[in-house]
TORBAMAR-435747 format. One record per atom (N, C-alpha, C, CB): residue in one letter; x, y, z. Coordinates in steps of 0.02 Angstrom, whole numbers, plus 32768, in hexadecimal, padded with zeros to 4 digits. Glycine has a CB too. Example, Ala and Ser with C-alpha at 12.3 -4.5 7.8 and 13.67 -1.06 7.14 Angstrom:
BEGIN
a82947EE48186a82677F1F8186a82947F5B8186a82357F2081C4s82827F908162s82AC7FCB8165s82858002818As82C07FE2811E
//
This chain:
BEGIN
xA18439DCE129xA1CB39D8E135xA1D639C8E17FxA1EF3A1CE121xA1FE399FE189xA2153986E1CBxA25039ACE1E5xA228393DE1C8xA2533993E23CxA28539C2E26AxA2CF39B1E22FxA291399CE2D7xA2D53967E227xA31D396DE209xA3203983E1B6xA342391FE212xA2F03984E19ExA2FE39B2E166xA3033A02E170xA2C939A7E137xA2E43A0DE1A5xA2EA3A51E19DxA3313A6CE1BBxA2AD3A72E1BDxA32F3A3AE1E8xA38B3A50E208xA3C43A3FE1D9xA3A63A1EE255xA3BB3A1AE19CxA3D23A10E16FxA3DC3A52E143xA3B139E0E15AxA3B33A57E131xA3A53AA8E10BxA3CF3AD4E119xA3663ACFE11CxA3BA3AE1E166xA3D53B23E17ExA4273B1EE184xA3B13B35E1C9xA4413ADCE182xA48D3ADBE197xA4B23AE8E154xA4A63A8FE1BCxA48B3ABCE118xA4A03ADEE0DAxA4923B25E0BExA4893AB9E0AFxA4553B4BE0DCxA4643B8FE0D4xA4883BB9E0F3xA43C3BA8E0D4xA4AA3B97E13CxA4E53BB5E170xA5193BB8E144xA4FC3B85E1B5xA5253B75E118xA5683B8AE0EExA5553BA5E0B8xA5993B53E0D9xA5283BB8E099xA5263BE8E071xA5273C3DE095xA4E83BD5E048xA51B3C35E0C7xA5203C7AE0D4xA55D3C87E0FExA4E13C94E0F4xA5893C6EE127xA5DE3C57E11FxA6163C5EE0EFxA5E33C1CE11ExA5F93C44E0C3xA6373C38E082xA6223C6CE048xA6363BDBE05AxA6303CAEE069xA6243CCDE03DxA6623D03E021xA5EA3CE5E050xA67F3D2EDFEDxA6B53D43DFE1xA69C3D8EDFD9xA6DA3D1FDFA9xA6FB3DB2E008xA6DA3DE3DFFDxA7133E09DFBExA6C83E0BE049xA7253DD8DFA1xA72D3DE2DF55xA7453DB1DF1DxA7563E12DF4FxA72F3DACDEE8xA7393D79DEB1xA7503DABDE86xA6F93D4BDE95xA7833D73DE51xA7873D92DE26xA7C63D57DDF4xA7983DE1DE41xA7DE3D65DDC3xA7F33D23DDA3xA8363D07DDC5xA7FF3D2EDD52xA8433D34DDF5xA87F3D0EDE15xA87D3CD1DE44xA8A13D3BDE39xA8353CF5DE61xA8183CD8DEA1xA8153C8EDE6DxA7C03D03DEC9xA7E93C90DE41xA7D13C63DE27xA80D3C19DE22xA7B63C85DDE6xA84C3C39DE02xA8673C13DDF1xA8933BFBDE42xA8873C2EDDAFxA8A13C19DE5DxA8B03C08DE9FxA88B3BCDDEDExA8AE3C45DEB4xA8423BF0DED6xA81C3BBCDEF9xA8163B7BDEB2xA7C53BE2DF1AxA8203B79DE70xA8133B35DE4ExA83E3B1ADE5DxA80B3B2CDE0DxA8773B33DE53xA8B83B0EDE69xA8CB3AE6DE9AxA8DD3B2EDE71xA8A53B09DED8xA8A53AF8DF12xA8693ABEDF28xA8A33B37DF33xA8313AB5DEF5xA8093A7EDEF1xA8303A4BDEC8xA7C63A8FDED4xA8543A4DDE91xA8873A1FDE74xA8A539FADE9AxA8B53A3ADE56xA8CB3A24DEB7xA9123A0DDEDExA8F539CADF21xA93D3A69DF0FxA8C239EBDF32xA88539D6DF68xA8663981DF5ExA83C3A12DF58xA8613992DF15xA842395BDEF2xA87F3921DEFCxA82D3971DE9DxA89D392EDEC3xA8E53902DEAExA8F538EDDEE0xA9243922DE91xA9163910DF28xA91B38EFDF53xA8F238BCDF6AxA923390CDF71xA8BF38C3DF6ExA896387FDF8ExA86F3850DF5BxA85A3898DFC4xA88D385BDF12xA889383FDEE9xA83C382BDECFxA8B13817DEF8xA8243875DED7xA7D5386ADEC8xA7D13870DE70xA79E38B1DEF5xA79C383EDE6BxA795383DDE1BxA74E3870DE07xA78937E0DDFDxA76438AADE0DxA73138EADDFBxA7553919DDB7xA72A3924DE4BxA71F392CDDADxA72E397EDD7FxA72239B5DD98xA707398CDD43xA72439F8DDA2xA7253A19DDBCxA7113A58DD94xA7553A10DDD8xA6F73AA3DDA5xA6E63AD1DD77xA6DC3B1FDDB4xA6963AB0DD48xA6F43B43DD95xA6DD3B8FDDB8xA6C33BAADD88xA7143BC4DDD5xA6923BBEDD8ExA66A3BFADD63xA64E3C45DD7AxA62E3BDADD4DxA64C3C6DDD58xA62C3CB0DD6CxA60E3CDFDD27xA66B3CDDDD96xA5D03CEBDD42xA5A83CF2DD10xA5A43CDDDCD0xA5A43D1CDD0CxA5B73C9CDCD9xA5A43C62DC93xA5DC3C58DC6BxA5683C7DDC58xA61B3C5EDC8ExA6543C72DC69xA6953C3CDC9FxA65C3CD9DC6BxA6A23C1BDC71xA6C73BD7DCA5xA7063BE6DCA7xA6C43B83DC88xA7183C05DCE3xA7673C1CDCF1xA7883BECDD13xA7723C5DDD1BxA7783B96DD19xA7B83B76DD25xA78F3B3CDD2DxA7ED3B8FDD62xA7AF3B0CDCF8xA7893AC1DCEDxA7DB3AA4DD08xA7623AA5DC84xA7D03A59DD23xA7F53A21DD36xA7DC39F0DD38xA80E3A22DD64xA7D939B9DD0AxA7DB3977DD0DxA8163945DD34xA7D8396ADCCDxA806391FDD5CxA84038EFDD75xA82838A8DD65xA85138F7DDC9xA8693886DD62xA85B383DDD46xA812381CDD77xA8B03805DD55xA7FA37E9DD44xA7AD37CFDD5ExA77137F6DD4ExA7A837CBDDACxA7893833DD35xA743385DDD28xA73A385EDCD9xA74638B4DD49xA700386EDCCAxA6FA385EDC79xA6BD3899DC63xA6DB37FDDC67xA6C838A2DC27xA6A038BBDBFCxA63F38D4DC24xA6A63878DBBCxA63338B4DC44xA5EE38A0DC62xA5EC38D7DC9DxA5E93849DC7FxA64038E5DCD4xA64338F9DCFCxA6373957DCD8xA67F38D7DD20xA655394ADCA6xA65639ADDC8ExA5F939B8DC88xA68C39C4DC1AxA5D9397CDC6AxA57B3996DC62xA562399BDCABxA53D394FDC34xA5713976DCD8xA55D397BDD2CxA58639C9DD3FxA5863926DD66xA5AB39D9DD29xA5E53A15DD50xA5A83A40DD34xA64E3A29DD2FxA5A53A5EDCDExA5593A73DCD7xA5273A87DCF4xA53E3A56DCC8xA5003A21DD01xA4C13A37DD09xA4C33A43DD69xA48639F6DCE4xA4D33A3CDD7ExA4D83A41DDC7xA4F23A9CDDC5xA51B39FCDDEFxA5243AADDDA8xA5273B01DD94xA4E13B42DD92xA5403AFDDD44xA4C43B05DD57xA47F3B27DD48xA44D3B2CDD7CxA45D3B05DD15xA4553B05DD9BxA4203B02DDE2xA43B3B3FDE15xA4273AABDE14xA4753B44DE1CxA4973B7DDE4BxA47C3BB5DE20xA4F43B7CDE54xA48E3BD0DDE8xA48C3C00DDBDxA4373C10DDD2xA4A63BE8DD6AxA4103BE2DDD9xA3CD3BE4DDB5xA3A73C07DE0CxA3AA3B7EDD8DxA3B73BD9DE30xA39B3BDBDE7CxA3C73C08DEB8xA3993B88DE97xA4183C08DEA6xA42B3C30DED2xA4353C11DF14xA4023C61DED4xA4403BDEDF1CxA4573BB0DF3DxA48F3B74DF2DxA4263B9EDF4AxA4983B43DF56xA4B83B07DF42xA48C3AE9DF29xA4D83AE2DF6ExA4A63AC1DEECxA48B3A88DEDExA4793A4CDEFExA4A53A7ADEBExA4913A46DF2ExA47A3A18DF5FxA4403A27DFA3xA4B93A04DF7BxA4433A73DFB6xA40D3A84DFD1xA3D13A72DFA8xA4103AC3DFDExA3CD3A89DF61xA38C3A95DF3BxA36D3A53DF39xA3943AB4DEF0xA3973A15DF18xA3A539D5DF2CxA35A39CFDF6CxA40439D0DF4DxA39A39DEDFADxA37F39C1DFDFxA33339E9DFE1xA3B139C7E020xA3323A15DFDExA2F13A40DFECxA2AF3A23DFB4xA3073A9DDFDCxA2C23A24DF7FxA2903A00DF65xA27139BCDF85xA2A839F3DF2BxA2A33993DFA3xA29F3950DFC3xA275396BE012xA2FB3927DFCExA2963982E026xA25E39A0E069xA21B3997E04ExA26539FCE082xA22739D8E025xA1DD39E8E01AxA1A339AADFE8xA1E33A38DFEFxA1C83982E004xA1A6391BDFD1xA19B392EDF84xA13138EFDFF1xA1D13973DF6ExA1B8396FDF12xA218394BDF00xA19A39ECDED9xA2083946DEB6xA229391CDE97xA2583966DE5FxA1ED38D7DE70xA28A3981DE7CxA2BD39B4DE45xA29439A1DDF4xA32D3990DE46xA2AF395DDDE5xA2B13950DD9DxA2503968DD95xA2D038EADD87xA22E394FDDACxA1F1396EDD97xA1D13993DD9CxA1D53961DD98xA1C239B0DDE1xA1B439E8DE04xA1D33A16DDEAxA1BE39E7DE42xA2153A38DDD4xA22E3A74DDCFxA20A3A97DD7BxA2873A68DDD7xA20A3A51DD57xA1EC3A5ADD26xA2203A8ADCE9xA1AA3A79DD41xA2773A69DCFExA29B3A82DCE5xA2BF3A48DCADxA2BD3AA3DD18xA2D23A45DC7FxA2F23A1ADC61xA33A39FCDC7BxA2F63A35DC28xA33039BBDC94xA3613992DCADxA3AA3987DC7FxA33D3950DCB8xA39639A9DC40xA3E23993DC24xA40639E5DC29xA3E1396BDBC0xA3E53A01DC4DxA4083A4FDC54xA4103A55DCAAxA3CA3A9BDC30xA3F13A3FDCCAxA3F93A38DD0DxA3E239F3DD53xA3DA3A72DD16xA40539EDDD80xA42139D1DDAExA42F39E6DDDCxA44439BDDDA3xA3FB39CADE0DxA3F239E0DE52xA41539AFDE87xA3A539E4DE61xA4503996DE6FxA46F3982DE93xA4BA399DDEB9xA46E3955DE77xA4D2399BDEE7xA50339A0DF10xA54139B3DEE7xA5083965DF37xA56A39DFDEF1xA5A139E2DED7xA5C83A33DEBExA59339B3DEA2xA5823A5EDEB1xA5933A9CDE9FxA5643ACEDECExA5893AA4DE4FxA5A03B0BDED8xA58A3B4DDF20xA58F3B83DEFBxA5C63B5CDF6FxA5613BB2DF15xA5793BDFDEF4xA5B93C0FDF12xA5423BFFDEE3xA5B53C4ADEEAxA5F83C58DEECxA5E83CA2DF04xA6253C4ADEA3xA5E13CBFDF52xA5AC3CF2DF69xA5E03D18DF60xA5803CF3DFB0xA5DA3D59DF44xA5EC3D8EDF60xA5D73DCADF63xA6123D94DF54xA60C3DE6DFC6xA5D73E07DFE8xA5963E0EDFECxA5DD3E2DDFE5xA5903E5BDFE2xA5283E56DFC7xA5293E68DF89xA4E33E95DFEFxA5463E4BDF55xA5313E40DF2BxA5033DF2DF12xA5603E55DF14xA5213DD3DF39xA4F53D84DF1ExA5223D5FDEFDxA4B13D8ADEE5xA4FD3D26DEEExA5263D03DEC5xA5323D16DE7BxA5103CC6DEC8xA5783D0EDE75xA5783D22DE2ExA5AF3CFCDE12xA5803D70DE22xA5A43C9CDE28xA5BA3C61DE05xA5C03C3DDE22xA5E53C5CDDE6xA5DC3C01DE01xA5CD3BCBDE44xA61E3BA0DE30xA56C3B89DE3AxA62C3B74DE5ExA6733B3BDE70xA6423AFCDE6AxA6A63B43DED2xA6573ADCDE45xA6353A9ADE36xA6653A50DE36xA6153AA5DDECxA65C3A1ADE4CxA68039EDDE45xA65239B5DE29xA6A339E3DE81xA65E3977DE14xA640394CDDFAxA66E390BDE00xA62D3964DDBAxA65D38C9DE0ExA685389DDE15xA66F3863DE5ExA6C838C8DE18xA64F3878DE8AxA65B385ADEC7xA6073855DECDxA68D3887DF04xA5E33835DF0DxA5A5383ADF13xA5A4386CDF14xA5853821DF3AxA5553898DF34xA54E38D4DF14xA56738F9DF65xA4F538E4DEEAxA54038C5DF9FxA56D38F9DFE0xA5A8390BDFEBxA56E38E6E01AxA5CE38C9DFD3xA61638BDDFCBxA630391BDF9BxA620385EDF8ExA61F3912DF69xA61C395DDF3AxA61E398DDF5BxA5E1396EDF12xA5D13991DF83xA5CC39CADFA3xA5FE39DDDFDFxA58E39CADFB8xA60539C1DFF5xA63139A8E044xA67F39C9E01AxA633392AE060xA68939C4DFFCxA6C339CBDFCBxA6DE39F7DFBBxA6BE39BDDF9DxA69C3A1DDFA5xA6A33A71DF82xA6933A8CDFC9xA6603A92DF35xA6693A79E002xA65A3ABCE032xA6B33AB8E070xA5EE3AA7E071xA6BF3A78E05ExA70A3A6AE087xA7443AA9E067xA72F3A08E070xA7533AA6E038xA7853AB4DFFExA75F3B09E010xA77A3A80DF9BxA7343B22E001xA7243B63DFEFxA72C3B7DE04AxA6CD3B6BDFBExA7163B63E074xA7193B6AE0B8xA76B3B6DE0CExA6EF3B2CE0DAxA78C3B58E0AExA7DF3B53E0BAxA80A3B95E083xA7FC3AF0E09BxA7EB3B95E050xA7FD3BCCE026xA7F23C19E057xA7C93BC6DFDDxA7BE3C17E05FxA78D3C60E077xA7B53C5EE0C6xA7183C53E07BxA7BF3C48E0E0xA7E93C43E129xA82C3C5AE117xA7EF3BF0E14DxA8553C3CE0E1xA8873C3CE0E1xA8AC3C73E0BExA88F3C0BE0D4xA8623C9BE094xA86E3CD5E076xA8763D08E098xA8473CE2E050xA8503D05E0E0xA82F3D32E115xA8053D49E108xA8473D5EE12ExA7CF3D1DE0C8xA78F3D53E0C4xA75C3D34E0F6xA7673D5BE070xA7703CFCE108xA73E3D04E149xA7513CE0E18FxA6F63CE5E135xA74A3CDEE1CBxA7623CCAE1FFxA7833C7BE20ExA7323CD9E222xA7AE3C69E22BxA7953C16E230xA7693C1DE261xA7CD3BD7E243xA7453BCFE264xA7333BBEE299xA7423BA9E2C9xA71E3BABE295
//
């Protein structure tokens, strides 16, 4: 692994350990989806969208341009958070550091998971993660960049955690 993968790493585990809540619950849920909706529509991104917690999907949104394809990526990119406890796009990248290949190396079935960009988990306190915010629709940084923007503006604005 190289200097810029590893400084890579560590900045995506800065926002995982940042964006964390120090409470969820189905209001939150529907508040921060809403607030990824509203987010969306405005800039007229063609994504789907999903909150989950413990395997249980408390707020789906499709917006025009997104299709059928985007809800199996919202999924399998889910399953990777669920599975590793991270973003899907760290695991992504970390596999790539480390010169292995997600789809083969993990030795997990590709039509259940996706190590690509787009879904975080959903930390709380010390308890851990216990779900993840997923988007689907855009490249996969574009995704990620998306959900850590939106959840970074939620969690500020809730006061569960400082601005910067």
């Amino acid at each position: 692994m190289n200097d810029v993968d590893s400084q890579q790493l560590d900045a995506l585990l800065a926002e995982e350990q940042r964006l964390v809540f120090s409470t969820f619950d189905l209001d939150t849920s529907w508040q921060l989806g809403s607030l990824l909706r509203a987010e969306a529509l405005r800039a007229a991104l063609p994504i789907a969208m999903s909150i989950r917690r413990n395997g249980q999907c408390l707020f789906h949104a499709a917006l025009p341009g997104s299709s059928a394809d985007n809800d199996g990526w919202l999924l399998r990119k889910s399953a990777v958070v669920e599975r590793y406890g991270h973003s899907s796009y760290f695991v992504g990248c970390k596999f790539r550091a480390e010169g292995r290949d997600f789809d083969v190396d993990s030795r997990l079935d590709t039509r259940k998971f996706a190590a690509h960009g787009g879904a975080f988990p959903i930390i709380l306190g010390l308890s851990g993660c216990i779900g993840t915010v997923a988007v689907s629709g855009l490249p996969q940084l574009e995704d990620h960049r998306f959900v850590v923007t939106q959840l970074e503006r939620f969690l500020v604005d809730s006061g569960q955690i400082p601005a910067r």
